[in-house]
N, C-alpha and C positions, 0 to 999 in steps of 0.2 A: 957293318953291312946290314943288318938285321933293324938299327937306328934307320937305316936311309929308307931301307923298304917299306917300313911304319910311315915312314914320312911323306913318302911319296903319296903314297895311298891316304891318309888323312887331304893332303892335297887335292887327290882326285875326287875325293866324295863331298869335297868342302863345294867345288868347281862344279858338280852334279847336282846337288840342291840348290834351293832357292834360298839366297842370302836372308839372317834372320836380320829383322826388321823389313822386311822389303811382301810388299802383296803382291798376289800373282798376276799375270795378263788377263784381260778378258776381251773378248772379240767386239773387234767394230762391223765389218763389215762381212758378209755371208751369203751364199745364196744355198737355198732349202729346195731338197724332195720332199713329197707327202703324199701318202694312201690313209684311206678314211674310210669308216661304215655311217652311212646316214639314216636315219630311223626312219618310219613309215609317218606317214601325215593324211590324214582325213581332212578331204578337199570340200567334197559338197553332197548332200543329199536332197533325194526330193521325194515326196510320199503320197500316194492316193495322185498320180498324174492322171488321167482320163489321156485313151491313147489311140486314135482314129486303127479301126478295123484294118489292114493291109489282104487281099486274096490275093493269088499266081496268077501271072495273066501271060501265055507262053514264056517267053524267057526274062519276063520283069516281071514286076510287081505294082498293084493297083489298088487305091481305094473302093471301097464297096460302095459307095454313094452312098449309105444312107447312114441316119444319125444314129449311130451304134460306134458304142466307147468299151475297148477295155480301160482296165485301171494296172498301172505300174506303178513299183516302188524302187526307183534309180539311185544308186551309190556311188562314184567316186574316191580314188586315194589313192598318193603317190607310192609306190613301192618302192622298199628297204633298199640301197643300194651302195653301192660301191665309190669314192671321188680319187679323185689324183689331182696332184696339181706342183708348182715350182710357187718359188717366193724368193724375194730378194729383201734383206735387211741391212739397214745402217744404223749407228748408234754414232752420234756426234758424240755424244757426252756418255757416263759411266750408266743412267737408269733410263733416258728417254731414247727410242730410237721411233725411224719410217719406216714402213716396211710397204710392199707390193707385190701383188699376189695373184697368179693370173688358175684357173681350176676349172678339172672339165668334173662335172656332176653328172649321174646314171640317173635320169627321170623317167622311169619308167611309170604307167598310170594304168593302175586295175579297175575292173568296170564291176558293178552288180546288180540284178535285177530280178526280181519278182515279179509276177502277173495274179490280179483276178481278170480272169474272162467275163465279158456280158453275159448274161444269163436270159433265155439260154444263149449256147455257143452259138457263133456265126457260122453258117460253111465255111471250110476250105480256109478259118481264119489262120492267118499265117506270124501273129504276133507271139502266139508262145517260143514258137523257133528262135524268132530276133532277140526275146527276152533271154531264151538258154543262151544261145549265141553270146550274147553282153554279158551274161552272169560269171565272173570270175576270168573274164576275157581281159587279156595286160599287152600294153601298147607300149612297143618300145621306143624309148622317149630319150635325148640326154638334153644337157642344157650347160651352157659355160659361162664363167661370171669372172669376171674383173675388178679387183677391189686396191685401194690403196687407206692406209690407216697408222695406227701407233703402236709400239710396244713399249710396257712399262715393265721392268725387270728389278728384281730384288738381289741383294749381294750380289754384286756384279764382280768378277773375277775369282768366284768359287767354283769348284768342281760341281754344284749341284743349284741352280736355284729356277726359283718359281716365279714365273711370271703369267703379266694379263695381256689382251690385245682387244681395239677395238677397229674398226675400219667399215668403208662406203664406198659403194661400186654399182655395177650392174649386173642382171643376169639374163639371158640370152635362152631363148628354150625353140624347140623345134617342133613341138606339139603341141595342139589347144589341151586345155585343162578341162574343155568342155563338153566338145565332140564326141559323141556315140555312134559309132557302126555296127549295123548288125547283118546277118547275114544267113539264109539258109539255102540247102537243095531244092533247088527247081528243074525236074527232070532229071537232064545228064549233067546242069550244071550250076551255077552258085548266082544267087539275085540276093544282094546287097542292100539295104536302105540304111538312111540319115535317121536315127532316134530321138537323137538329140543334136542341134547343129547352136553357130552363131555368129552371128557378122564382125568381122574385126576383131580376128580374137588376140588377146594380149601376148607378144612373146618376147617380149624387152622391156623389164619394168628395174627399178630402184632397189637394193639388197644392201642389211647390214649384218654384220655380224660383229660379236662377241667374244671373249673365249680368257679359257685361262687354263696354264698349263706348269712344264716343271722338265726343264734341260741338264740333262747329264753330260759331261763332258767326258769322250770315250776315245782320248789320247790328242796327241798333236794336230791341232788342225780341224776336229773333226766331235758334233755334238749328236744326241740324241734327243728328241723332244715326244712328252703324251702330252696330248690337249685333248679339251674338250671346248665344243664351241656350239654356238647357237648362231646360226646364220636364218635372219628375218628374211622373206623375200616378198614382194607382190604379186599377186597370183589371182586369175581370174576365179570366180565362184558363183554357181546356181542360186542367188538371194529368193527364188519365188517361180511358185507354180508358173507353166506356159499354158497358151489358150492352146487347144488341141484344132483349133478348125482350121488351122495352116491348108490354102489349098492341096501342098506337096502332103501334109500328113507330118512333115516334120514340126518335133517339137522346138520353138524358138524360147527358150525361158527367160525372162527379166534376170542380167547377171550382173557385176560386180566386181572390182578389187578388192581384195582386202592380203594385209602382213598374216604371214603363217611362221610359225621357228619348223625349223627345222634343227634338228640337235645329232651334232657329228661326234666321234669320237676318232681321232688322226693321230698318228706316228707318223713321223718326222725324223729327217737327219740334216742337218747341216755343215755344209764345208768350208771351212774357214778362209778369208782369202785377206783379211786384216786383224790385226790385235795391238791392242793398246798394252805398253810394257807398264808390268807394278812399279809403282812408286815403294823408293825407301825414304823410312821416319826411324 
């Protein structure tokens, strides 16, 4: 009796492990959640701008006519934030797969600004306000990007390995990169001006990104992933002082594209919906 029972049980653990000679499954096809922290990115500055006098003029705001400049020192930069996003992967073969990746990005944009006044002061000049205003003032901003690209995966049908990813898409933003508002009390109530503006501002440009990471395998069906990634994107930028004699006052700066990284750090889980069985030798 004691024979049968050993036997049995040898049976069932034999029937429970993975045949020796034979390697494990590894996933073809998957689709992925992800949360991410994006690091902060300095956009643009501009220094010693000459910046036409603004006075109250009942519930707006007006230039003083005459040729009297303060001076500003204007900052830019995208703040720290938050991404989420879905992805779907296929792996035809054991190390190369596609993948595609749709992610909403938190673009948030803080402003900074310093003032020298002309000397002496103007009456009633109203530009130190718009500069406090602008100083440390964050515009909430998001922006979404769509990418499709590659993965290359190392030991493929181990419980742990590391891989790279490259991939090309676009990104989608709902704010200039440019644009400065400022804003102070007048009276009972608030007079706005443009500090900084610009015609056509870019909010659909070209993005790649990079990355490379390391997946855990945390039971049937089901992975976890760190990555890190450097996603490039095009992004408008201040290349050069503006003339200050804009009739409006506002400043219109000579600007520019140019690639920024931006560098993520994302976790990630994946849910298995295909697997290629081990092969036995």
């Amino acid at each position: 009796m004691r024979a049968a029972t050993l036997a049995v049980l040898v049976a069932g653990l034999a029937a429970a492990r993975p045949l020796a000679g034979q390697t494990p499954s590894d996933p073809r096809l998957y689709l992925s959640i992800f949360g991410g922290y994006r690091a902060t990115e300095q956009l643009w500055s501009l220094t010693d701008q000459p910046f036409a006098v603004f006075v109250p003029s009942s519930d707006s705001t007006i230039l003083t006519g005459a040729n009297v400049y303060d001076t500003l020192n204007l900052s830019r930069h995208i703040v720290p934030g938050f991404i989420i996003g879905v992805a779907g992967t296929y792996f035809p073969g054991p190390h190369l797969g596609f993948s595609g990746e749709f992610a909403f990005l938190g673009m948030d944009v803080e402003s900074h600004c310093s003032i020298r006044q002309s000397q002496p002061a103007y009456p009633s000049d109203v530009d130190p306000s718009l500069c406090a205003d602008l100083d440390g003032q964050v515009e909430g901003g998001s922006a979404v990007s769509v990418a499709v690209g590659f993965v290359a995966r190392a030991t493929p049908g181990k419980g742990t390995f590391p891989y790279i990813r490259a991939s090309a898409g676009f990104i989608a933003r709902d704010r200039s990169t440019i644009q400065m508002i400022g804003s102070y009390v007048n009276g009972d109530g608030i007079a706005s001006v443009a500090v900084v503006d610009e015609q056509n501002p870019l909010k659909t440009a070209a993005q790649f990104t990079i990355g490379a990471g390391v997946s855990v395998s945390t039971g049937r069906g089901y992975e976890l992933w760190l990555e890190g990634r450097d996603v490039i994107a095009l992004l408008d930028r201040v290349s050069g002082p503006a003339s200050p004699t804009d009739p409006t006052g506002t400043l219109f700066p000579p600007h520019g594209s140019r690639y920024f990284h931006n560098f993520v750090l994302a976790l990630g889980l994946d849910v298995i919906f295909e697997q290629r069985r081990g092969h036995r030798y």
